[in-house]
C-alpha positions in Angstrom: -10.9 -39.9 -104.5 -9.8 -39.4 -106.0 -9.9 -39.0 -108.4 -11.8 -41.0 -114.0 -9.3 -41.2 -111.0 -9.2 -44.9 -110.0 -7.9 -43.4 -107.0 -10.5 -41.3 -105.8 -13.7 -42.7 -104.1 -17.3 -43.3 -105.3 -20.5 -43.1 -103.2 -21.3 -45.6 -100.8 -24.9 -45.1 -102.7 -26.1 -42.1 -104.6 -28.2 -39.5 -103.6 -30.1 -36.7 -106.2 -28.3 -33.7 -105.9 -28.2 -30.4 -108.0 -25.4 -28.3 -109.7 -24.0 -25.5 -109.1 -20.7 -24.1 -110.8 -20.1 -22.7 -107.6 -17.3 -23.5 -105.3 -17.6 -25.8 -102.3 -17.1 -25.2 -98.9 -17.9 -26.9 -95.2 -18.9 -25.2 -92.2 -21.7 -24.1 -90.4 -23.2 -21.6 -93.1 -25.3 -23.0 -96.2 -23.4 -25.3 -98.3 -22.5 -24.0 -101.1 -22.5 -26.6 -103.9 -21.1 -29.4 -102.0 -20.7 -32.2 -104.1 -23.5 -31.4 -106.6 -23.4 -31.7 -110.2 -25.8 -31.7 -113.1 -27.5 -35.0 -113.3 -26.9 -35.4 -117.0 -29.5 -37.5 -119.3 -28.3 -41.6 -119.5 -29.3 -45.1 -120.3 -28.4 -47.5 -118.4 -26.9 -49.9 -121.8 -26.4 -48.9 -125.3 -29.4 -49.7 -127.2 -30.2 -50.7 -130.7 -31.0 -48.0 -133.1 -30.2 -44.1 -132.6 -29.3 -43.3 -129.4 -32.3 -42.7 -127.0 -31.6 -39.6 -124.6 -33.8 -38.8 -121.5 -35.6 -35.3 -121.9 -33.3 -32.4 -120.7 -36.5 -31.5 -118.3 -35.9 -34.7 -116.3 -33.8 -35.6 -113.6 -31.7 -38.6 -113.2 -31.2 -39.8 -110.1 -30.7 -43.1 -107.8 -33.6 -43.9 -105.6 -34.5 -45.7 -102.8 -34.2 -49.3 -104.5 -30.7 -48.2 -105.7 -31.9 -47.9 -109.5 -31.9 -45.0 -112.1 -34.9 -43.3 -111.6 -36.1 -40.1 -113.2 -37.7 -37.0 -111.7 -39.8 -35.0 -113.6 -40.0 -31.0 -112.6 -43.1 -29.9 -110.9 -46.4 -29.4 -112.6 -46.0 -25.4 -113.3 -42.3 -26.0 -113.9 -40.9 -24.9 -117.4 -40.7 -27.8 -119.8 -39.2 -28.8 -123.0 -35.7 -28.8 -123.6 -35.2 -25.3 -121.6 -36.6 -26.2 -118.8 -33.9 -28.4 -116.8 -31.3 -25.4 -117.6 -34.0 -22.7 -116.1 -34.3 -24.4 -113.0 -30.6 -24.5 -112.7 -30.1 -21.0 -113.2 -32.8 -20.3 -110.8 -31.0 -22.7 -108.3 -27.3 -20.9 -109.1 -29.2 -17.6 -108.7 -29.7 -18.5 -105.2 -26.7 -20.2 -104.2 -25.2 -16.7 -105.4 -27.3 -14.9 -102.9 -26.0 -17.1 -100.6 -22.2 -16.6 -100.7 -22.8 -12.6 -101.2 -25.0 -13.2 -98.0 -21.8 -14.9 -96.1 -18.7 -13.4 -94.5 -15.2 -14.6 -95.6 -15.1 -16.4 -92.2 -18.1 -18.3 -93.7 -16.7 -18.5 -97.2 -13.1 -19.6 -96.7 -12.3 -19.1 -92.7 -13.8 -21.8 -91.1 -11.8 -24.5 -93.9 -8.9 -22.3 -93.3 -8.3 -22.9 -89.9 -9.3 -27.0 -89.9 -6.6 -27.2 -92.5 -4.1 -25.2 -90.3 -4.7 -26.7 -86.9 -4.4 -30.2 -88.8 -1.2 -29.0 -90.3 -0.3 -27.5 -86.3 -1.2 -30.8 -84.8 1.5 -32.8 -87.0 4.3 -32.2 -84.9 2.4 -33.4 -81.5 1.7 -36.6 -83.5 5.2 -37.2 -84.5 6.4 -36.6 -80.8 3.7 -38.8 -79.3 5.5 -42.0 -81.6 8.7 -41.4 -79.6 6.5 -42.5 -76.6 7.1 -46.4 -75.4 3.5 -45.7 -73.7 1.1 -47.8 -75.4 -1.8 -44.9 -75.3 0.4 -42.2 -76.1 1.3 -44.1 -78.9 -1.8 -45.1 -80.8 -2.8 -41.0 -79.5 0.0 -40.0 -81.8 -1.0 -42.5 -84.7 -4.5 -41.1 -84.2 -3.5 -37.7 -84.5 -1.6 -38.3 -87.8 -4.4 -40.2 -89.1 -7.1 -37.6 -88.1 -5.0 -34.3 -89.8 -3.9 -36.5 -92.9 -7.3 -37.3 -94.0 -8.0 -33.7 -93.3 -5.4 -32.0 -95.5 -6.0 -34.9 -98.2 -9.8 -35.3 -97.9 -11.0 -31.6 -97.4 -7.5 -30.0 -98.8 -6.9 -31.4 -101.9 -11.1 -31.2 -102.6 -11.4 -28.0 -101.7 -8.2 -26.8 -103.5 -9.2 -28.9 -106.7 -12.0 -26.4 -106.7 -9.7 -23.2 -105.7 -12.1 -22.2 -102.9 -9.5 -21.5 -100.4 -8.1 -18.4 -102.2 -9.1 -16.3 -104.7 -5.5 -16.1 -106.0 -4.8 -18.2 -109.4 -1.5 -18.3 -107.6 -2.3 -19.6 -104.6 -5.1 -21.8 -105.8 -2.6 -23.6 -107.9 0.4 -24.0 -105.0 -2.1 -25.2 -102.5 -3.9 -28.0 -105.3 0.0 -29.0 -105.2 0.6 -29.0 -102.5 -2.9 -31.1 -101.0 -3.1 -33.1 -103.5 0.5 -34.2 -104.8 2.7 -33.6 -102.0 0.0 -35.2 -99.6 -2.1 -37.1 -101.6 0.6 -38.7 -103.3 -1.9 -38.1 -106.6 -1.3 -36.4 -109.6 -3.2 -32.7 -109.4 -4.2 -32.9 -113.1 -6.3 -36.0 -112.9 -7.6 -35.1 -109.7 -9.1 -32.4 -110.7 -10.2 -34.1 -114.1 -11.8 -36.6 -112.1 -13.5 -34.8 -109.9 -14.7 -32.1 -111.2 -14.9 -32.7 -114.9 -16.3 -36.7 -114.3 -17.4 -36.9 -110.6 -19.5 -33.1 -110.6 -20.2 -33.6 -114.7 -21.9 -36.7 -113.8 -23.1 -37.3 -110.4 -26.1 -39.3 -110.9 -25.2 -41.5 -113.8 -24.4 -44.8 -112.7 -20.8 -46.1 -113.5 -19.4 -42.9 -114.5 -19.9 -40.2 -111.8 -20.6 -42.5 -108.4 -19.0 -45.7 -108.8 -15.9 -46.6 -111.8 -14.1 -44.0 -110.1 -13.2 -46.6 -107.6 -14.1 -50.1 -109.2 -13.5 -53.5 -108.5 -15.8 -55.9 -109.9 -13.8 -58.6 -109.4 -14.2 -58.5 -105.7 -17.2 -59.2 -103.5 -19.0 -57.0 -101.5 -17.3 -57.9 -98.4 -13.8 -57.8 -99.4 -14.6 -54.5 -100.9 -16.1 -52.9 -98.4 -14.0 -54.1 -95.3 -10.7 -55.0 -97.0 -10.0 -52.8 -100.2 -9.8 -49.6 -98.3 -6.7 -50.7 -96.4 -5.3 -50.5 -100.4 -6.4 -47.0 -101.0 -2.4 -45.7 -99.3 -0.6 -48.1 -101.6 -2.9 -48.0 -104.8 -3.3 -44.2 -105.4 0.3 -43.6 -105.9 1.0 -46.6 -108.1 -2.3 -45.2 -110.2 -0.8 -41.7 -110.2 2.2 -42.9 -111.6 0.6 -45.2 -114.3 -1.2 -41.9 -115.3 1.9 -40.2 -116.0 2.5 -41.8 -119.2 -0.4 -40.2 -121.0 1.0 -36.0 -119.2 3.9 -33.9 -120.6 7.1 -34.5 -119.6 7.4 -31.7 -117.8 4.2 -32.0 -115.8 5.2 -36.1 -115.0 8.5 -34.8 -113.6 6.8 -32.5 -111.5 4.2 -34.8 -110.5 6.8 -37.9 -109.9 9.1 -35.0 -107.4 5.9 -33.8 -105.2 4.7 -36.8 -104.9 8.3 -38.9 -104.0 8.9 -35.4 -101.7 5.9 -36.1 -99.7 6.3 -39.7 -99.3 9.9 -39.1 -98.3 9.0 -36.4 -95.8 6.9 -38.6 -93.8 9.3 -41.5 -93.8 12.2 -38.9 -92.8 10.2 -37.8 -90.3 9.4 -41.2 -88.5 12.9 -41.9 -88.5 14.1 -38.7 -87.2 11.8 -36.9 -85.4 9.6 -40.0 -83.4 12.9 -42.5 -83.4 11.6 -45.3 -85.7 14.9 -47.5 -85.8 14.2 -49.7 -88.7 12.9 -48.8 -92.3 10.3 -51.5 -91.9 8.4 -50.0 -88.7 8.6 -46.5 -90.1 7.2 -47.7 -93.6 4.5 -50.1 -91.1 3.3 -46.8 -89.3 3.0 -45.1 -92.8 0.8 -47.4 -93.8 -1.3 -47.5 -90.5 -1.6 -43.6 -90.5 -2.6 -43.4 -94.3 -5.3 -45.8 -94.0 -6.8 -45.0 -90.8 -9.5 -43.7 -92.1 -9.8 -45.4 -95.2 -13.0 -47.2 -94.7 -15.2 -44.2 -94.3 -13.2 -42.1 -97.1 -14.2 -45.0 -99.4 -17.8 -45.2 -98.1 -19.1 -42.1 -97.1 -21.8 -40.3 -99.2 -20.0 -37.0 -99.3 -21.9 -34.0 -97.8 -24.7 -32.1 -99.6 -26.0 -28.6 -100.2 -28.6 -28.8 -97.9 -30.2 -25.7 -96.7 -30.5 -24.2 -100.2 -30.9 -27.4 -102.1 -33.3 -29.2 -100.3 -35.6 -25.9 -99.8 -35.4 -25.2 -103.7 -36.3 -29.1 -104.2 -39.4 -28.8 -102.1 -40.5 -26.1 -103.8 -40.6 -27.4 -106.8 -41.9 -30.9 -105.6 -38.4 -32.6 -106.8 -37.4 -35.5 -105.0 -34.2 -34.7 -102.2 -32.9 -38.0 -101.2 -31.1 -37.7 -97.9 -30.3 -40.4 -95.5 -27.8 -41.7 -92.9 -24.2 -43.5 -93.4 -25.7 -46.7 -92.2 -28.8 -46.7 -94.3 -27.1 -45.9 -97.1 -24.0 -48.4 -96.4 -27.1 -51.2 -95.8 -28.2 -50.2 -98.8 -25.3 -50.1 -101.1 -24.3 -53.6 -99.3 -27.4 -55.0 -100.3 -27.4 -53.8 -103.6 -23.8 -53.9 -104.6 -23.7 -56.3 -107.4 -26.0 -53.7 -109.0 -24.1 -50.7 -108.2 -20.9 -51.7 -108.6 -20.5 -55.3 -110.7 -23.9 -55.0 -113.2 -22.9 -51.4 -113.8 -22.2 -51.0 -117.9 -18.8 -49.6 -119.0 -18.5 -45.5 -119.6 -18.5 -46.5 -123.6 -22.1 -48.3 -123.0 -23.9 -45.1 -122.0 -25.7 -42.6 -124.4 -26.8 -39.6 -124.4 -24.4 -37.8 -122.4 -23.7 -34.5 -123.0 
């Protein structure tokens, strides 16, 4: 994720997307700022001279070809340097509508219940490992699988953005609770990479997309196919590593939630399905947790559709939108670009 967080992922290949400050949500109402962020100005490497920065009426984006690309506003479109930040208001204006427009069912309901009827299916999954039959069995791995990506994948993003309560309280017990407790992922840097790095900047390559989750020194194939079965063992280690630069008091925390979580789910393979040996209980940890690693680790996450791609039309912007295997073609085909080629976070300019 997570997550920058070196254990959150990137995209499998960008797509031009537009901000809103506005929290996310999923469901069958209008998005409402899924995964969009500000496509800040950029350069690709550090030139010589005074740092060169793309006009503020420009959009940066990554196009078809997998290259930086910009987007100028349409032709009756405000320009100079107000104009990028009067389209966005214009844009947030409407995604307001939008959520004033949409019941709490809508707003929070829908996410609600996904998260508890993964959280209610936990127990069948646990009981199903107790089973010597060979489909009940990989039905209760798949059901742990399914409901952990859920509460870690839509729980702790969701909760890093406190959409699932309007309590400061809550918001802070479930971000806990989804994204230390089962993430296994320290909350602070989650939410720093996310939405400070990941929403900040979306479209600039090597920052928002793709360090979050970088391995040059791998090839395509091993990254794609064989680092995600890492993503279980790596994103604790890298939480922990993180620890050294939080208080004291927020490393203990972390370092508790984190071990409590962990521990749960071993306690609960051992006494709950009947695992008789540390070593097949830690074995069907590791199966569950990376289940569904591959797509967390390739998919393009979701965008704002409806009201984004209207807006965009309307204003003859580009909105690039395009299938998981186009897109995991693509970002095959282009990933010494994307993800080797990329410059370092100190190499860019002009980010603001």
């Amino acid at each position: 994720m997570s997550p920058g967080r070196a254990g959150w992922p990137p995209r499998a290949a960008g797509g031009a997307r537009l901000p809103s400050r506005h929290r996310d949500t999923e469901g069958g109402c209008p998005r409402l700022a899924r995964d969009s962020a500000p496509a800040r100005p950029c350069s690709r490497r550090a030139p010589r001279g005074p740092p060169q920065t793309v006009p503020e009426s420009s959009w940066v984006a990554l196009g078809a070809a997998g290259r930086a690309e910009l987007m100028e506003p349409a032709r009756d479109a405000p320009r100079g340097n107000g104009g990028g930040e009067a389209l966005l208001g214009e844009l947030e204006a409407l995604v307001r509508d939008v959520e004033r427009a949409s019941s709490w069912w809508e707003r929070r309901g829908v996410d609600c219940a996904i998260l508890g009827l993964s959280l209610l299916a936990l127990p069948a999954g646990f009981l199903c490992l107790r089973s010597e039959n060979v489909l009940v069995l990989g039905l209760g791995i798949t059901i742990l699988g399914v409901s952990h990506y859920t509460l870690t994948v839509k729980g702790s993003h969701l909760a890093t953005h406190g959409a699932l309560t309007e309590s400061k309280g809550w918001s802070k017990f479930w971000e806990l609770f989804f994204v230390e407790v089962c993430l296994a992922f320290s909350a602070e840097y989650a939410k720093y990479g996310h939405v400070k790095i990941h929403h900040g900047y979306t479209n600039v390559l090597g920052l928002g997309d793709s360090s979050t989750w970088r391995l040059p020194c791998l090839n395509r194939f091993v990254y794609m196919f064989l680092s995600p079965l890492l993503i279980p063992v790596i994103t604790p280690l890298v939480a922990v590593e993180r620890l050294r630069k939080v208080e004291l008091r927020l490393a203990v925390r972390t370092l508790g939630l984190i071990s409590l979580g962990l521990y749960a789910h071993y306690w609960l393979l051992l006494n709950v399905s009947g695992f008789r040996s540390p070593g097949s209980a830690l074995l069907c940890m590791f199966i569950t947790r990376s289940l569904l690693a591959h797509p967390y680790l390739h998919v393009n996450i979701f965008q704002v559709k409806p009201v984004v791609s209207r807006f965009l039309q309307e204003k003859q912007l580009r909105y690039n939108e395009d299938s998981y295997l186009a897109r995991f073609r693509l970002f095959l085909s282009h990933y010494e670009e994307l993800m080797v080629q990329t410059p370092p976070i100190t190499e860019l300019v002009g980010l603001q």
